[in-house]
C-alpha positions as CSV (number, residue, x, y, z in Angstrom):
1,X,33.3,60.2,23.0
2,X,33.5,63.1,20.8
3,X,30.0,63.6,19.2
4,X,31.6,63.1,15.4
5,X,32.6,59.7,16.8
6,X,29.4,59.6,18.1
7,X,27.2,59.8,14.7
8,X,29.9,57.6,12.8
9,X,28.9,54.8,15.3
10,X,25.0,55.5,14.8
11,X,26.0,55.5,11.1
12,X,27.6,52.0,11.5
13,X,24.9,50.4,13.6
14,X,22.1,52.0,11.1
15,X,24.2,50.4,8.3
16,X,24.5,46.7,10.0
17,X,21.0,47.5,11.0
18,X,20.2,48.1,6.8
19,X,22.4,44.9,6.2
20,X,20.2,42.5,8.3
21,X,17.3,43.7,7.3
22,X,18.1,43.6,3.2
23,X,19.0,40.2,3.7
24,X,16.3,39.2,6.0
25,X,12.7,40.2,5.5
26,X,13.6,42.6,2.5
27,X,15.2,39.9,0.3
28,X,12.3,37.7,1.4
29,X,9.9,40.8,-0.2
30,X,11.5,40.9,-3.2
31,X,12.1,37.3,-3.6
32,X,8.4,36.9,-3.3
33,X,7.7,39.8,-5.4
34,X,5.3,38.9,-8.6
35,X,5.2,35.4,-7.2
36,X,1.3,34.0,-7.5
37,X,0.0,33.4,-4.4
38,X,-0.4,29.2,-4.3
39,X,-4.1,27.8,-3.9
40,X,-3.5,25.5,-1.4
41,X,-1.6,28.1,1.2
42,X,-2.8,27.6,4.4
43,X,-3.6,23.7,3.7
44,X,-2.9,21.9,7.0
45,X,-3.1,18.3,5.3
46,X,-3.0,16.5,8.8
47,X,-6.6,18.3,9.4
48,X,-8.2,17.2,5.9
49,X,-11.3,15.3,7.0
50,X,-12.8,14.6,3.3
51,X,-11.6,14.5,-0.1
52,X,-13.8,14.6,-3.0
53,X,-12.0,13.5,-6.8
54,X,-14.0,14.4,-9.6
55,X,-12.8,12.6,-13.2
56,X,-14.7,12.2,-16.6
57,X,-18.1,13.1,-14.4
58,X,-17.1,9.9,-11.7
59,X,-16.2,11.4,-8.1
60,X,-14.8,9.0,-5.3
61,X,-15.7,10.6,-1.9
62,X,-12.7,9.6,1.1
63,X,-14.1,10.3,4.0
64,X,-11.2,10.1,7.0
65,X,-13.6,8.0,10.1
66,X,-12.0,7.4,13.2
67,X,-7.9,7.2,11.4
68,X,-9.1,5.3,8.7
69,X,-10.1,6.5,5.2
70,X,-13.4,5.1,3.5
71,X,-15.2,5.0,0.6
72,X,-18.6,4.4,1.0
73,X,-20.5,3.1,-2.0
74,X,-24.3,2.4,-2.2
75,X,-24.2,2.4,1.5
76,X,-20.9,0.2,2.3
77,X,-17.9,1.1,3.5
78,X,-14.5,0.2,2.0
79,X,-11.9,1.0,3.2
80,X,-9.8,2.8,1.2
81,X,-6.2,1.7,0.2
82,X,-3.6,2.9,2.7
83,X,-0.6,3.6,0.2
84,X,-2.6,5.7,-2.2
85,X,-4.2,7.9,0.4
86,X,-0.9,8.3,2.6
87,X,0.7,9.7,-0.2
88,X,-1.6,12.0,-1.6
89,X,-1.9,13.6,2.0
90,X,1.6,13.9,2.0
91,X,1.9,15.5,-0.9
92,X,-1.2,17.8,-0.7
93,X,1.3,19.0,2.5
94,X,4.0,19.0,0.7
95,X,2.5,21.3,-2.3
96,X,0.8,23.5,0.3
97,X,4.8,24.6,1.0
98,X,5.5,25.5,-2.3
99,X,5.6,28.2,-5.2
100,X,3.6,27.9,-8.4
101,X,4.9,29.5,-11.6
102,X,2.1,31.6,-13.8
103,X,2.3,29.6,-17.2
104,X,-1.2,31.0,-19.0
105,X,-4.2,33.4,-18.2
106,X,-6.0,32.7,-21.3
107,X,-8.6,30.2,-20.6
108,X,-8.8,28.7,-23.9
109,X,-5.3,27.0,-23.4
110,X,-6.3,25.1,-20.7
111,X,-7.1,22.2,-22.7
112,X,-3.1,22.2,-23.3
113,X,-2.8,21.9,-19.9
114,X,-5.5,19.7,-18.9
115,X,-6.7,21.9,-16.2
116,X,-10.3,21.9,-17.5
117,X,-12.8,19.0,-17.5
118,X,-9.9,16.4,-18.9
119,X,-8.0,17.0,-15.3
120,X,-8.8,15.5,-11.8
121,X,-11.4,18.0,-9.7
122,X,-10.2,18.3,-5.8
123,X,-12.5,19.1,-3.4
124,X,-11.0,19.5,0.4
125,X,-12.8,19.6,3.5
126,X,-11.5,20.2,7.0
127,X,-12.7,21.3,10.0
128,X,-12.3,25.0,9.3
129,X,-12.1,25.4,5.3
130,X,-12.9,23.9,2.5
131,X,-10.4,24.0,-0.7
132,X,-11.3,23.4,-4.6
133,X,-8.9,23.4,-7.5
134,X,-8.1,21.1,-10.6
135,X,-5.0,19.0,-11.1
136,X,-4.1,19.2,-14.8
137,X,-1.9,17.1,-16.6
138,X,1.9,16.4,-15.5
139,X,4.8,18.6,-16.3
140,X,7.1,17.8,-19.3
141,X,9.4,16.7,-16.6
142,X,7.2,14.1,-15.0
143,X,7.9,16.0,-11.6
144,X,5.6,18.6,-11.7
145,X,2.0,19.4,-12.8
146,X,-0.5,22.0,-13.5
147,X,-3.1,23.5,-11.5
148,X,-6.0,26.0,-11.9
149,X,-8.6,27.4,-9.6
150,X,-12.3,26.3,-10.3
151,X,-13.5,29.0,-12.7
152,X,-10.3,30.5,-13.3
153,X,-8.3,31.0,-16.4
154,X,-4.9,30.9,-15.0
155,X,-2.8,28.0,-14.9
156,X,-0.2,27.5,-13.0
157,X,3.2,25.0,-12.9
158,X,3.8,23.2,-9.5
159,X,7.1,21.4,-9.1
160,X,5.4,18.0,-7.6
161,X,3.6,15.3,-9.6
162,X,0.3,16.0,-8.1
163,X,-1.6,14.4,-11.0
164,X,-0.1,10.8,-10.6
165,X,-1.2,10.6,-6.5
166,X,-4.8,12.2,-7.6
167,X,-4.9,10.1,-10.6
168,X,-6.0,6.5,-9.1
169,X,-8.0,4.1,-11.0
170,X,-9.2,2.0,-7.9
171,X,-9.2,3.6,-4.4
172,X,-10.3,1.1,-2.6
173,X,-8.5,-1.4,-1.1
174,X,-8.2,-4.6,-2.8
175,X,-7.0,-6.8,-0.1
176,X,-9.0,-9.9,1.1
177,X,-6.4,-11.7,3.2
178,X,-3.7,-10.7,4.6
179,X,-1.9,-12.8,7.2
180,X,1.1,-14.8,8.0
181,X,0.3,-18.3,6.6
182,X,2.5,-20.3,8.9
183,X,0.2,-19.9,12.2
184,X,-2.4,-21.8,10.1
185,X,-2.8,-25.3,10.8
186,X,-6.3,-26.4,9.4
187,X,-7.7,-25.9,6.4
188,X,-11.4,-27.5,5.4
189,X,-12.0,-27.6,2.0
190,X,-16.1,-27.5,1.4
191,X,-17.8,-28.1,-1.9
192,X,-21.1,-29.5,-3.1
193,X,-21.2,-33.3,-2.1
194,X,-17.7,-33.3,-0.9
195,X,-15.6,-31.6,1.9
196,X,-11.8,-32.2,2.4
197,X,-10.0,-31.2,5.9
198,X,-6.3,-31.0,6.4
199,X,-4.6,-30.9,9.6
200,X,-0.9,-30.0,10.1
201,X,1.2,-32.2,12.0
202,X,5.2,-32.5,13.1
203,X,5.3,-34.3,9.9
204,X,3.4,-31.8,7.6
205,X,0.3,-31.6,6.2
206,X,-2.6,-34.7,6.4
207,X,-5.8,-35.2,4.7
208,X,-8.0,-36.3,8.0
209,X,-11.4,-35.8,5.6
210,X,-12.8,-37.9,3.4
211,X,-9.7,-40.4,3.8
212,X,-6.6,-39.8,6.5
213,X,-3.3,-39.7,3.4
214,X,-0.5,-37.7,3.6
215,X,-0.5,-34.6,1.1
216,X,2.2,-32.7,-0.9
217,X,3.3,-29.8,1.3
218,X,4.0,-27.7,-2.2
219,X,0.3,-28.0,-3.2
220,X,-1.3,-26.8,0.4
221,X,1.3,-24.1,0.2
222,X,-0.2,-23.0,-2.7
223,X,-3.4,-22.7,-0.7
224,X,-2.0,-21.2,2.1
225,X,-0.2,-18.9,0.2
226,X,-3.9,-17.5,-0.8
227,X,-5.8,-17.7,1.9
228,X,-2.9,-15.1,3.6
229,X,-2.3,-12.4,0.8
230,X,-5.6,-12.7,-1.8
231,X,-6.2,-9.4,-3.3
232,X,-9.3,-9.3,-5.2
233,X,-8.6,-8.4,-9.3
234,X,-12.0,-5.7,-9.4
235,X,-14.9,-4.9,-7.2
236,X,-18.2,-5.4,-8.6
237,X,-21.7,-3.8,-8.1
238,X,-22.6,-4.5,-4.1
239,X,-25.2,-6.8,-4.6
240,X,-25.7,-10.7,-4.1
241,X,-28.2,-11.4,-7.5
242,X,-26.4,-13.0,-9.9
243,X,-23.2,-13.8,-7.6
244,X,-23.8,-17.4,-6.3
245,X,-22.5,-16.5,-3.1
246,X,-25.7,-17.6,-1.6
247,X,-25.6,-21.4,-2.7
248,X,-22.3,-21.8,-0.7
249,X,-20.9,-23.8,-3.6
250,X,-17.5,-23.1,-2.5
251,X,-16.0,-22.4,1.2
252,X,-12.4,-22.3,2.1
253,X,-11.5,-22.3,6.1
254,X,-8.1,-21.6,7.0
255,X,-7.5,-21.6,10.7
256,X,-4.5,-20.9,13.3
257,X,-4.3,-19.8,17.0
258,X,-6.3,-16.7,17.4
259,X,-7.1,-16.7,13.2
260,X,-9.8,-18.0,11.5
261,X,-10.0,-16.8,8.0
262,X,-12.5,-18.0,5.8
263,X,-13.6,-17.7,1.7
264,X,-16.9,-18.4,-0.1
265,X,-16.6,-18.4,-3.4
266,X,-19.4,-18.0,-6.0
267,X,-20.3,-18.0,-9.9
268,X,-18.5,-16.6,-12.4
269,X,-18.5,-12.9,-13.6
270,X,-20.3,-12.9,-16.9
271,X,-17.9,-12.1,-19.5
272,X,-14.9,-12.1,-17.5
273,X,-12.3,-14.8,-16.3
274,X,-12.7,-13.6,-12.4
275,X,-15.4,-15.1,-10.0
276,X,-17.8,-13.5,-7.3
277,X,-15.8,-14.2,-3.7
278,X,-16.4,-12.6,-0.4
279,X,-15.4,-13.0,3.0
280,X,-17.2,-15.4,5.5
281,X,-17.6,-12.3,7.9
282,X,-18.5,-9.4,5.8
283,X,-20.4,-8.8,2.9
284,X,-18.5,-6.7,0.8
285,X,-17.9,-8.9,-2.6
286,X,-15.0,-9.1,-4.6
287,X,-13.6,-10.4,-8.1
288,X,-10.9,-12.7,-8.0
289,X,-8.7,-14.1,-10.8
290,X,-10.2,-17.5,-12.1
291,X,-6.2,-18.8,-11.4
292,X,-7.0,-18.2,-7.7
293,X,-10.4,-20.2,-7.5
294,X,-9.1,-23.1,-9.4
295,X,-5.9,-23.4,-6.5
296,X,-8.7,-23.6,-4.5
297,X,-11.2,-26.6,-5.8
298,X,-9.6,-29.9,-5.3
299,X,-10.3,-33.3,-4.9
300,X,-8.0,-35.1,-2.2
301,X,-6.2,-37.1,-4.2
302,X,-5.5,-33.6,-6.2
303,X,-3.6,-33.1,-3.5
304,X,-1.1,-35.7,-3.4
């Protein structure tokens, strides 16, 4: 090899060389060139212990204990409703991965943007770091929202909707019951001066309490149906004055191999059409829909 043929091939390997490199990390340079740095880089979302939301001066504190996420309020734990808080992990993760577009550095715009005191306030804790920022308002697209850094007056456009999984009303879970009604096959019905059991059989459903007589199977479906997916309507303030729950005026048993679910239902909420109910082995209380008590108080012959 001649040494002209030589420095041609060191020319042709520099250029391939040049070639990889412009299309490699250089175009990755100056793709990112001018690009604002997001405020949740680094965010591992699988490693976010605590989440504090901030709205109109209310924060809700989810605190991840042992896989599960609670809310702990005046000393009681709730859990905290599994759909809402999957999906605002996921999409924390999946906003961590993205860019965000510079839309405004003057701070007085903000209010446009609702990354001031009108947005939600995000405070994230994990095990290394801990992350605050506001979630404005959504996007004109309904796919993206605006975020700002606490005490910042640039706002910035991310292409999620941020603001709808940060945005919940009630983050705890409203679930009472949730089971699979079929496995029950006793229900006792317990009032004041009066209790009703029913017993299913190959036939159906019997009243064996206060008078053995058969019983529609549509109307203690209706009951089963609630003692296996009641969800309560609100959640009141955590304590028993005022509720009735202590007079055991009303108590619903469902039972089934290996379940035994039972209701006590109290007075009703003043000013509202829901009543005070709780669960025979806890004492966290609920409101439920005055439709759903009702189902519930029968006389035997109701049930027909």
């Amino acid at each position: 090899m001649n040494k002209k043929t030589l420095i041609w091939g060191i020319i042709l390997v520099a250029l391939i060389a040049f070639g990889f490199a412009y299309q490699g990390p250089i175009k990755t340079w100056q793709n990112n060139l001018g690009k604002p740095k997001n405020i949740l880089s680094g965010l591992d979302a699988a490693k976010i212990t605590k989440i504090e939301l901030t709205k109109s001066n209310k924060t809700t504190v989810l605190e991840n204990k042992n896989n599960q996420w609670l809310i702990n309020l005046n000393g009681k734990d709730f859990p905290a409703d599994k759909q809402y808080t999957d999906k605002l992990i996921k999409d924390l993760g999946d906003a961590a991965k993205k860019d965000l577009e510079l839309v405004s550095s003057n701070k007085d715009r903000q209010v446009d943007f609702e990354t001031n005191n009108l947005g939600v306030k995000i405070k994230l804790t994990t095990d290394s770091k801990t992350l605050e920022f506001i979630i404005g308002k959504m996007g004109n697209d309904f796919n993206s929202t605006y975020l700002a850094k606490i005490n910042s007056p640039e706002t910035y456009l991310l292409a999620l909707n941020l603001r709808e999984s940060a945005d919940v009303p009630e983050w705890r879970d409203l679930t009472i019951f949730t089971a699979d009604k079929t496995v029950y096959n006793k229900i006792r019905l317990q009032y004041p001066g009066q209790e009703i059991l029913l017993e299913k059989n190959d036939k159906g459903w019997s009243a064996t309490k206060p008078k053995k007589i058969t019983v529609n199977t549509d109307k203690v479906d209706k009951i089963l149906t609630i003692m296996s997916a009641l969800r309560a309507e609100e959640i009141p303030e955590q304590t028993f004055k005022g509720t009735g729950l202590e007079k055991n005026l009303i108590i619903i048993q469902a039972t089934g191999d290996n379940l035994d679910n039972t209701l006590m239902i109290g007075d009703n909420a003043p000013g509202k059409e829901l009543y005070y109910a709780k669960r025979g082995d806890s004492d966290r209380i609920y409101l439920i829909a005055k439709a759903s008590r009702d189902e519930l108080v029968k006389k035997v012959d109701d049930l027909k």
